[in-house]
N, C-alpha and C positions, 0 to 999 in steps of 0.2 A: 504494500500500500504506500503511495507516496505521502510524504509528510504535510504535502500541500497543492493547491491548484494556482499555476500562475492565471495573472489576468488574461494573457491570451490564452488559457487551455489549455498547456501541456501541464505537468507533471513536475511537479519538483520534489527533491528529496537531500535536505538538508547535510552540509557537508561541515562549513565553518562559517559559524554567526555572532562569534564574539569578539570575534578582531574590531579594533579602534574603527578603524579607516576603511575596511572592507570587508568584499562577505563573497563565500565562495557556496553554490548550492551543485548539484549535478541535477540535466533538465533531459524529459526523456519525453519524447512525442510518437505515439503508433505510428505502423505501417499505414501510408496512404491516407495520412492525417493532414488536415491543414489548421493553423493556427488564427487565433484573430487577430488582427491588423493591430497594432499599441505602437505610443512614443511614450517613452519616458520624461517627467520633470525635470529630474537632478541626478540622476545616476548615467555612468558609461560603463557599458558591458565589455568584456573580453571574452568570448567563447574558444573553447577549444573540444574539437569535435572527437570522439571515444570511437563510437559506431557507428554503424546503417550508413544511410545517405540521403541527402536532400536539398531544397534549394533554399536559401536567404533571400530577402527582396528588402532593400535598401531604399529610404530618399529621404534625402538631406530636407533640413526645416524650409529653405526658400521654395521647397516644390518644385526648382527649376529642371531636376533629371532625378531618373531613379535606376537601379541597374538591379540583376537578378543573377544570382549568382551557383551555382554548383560546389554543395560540397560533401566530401564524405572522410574518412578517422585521419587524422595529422592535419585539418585544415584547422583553420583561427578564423572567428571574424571578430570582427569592433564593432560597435553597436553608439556611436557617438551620442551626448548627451542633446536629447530632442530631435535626434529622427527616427521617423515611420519607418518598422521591422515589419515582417510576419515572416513565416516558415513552413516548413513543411518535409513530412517524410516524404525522401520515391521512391525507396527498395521494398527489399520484403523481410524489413528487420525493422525496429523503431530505431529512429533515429536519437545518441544520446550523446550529448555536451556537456561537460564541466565549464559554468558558466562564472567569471569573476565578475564580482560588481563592487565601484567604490563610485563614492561615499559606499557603506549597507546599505543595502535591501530597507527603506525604511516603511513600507508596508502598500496593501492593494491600492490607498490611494498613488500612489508614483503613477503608475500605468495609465495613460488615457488613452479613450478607443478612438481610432482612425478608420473613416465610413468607406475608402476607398482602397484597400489591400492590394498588391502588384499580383496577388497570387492567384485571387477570385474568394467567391464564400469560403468561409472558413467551415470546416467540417468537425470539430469537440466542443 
């Protein structure tokens, strides 16, 4: 059972949450899942990908591009502070990250939902 649901719908399960400065969870999304659309307030993400495979969708706060990306175990992404993410599995494994966040995780408020996802509905 995972320790918690992030606001976009995957899966999270708690790793390190007592560090000053940062906060490290592992994030784990089904087969053939898509995530909901979110931007962050005040936190930047570092993900680094374990398993499976899947796409990131990226755009920056001006709106002005957005880029969609491929990845599967040894990639990284960044997640800069205030721009539109979502995700999603493509194989036939869930796709699972070690995700760093600094400042912490300061809770569900962070997360706000973005009506327009690069990936399409989100499916959890």
């Amino acid at each position: 059972m995972p320790d918690a649901i992030a606001p976009d719908g995957s899966e999270i399960y708690y790793r390190v949450l007592d560090a000053k400065n940062a906060s490290v969870v592992e994030v784990a999304l089904a087969a053939g899942r898509t995530t909901r659309a979110v931007r962050h307030r005040t936190v930047e993400e570092i993900w680094y990908v374990l398993a499976g495979a899947g796409e990131v969708w990226l755009r920056a706060p001006d709106q002005a591009g957005s880029n969609t990306r491929s990845v599967v175990s040894g990639d990284t992404v960044v997640i800069p502070t205030g721009w539109d993410f979502q995700f999603r599995a493509t194989g036939d494994r869930p796709l699972r990250f070690v995700c760093f966040t600094s400042p912490p995780w300061p809770g569900e408020h962070e997360a706000i939902p973005v009506d327009d996802g690069g990936l399409g509905e989100p499916t959890v």
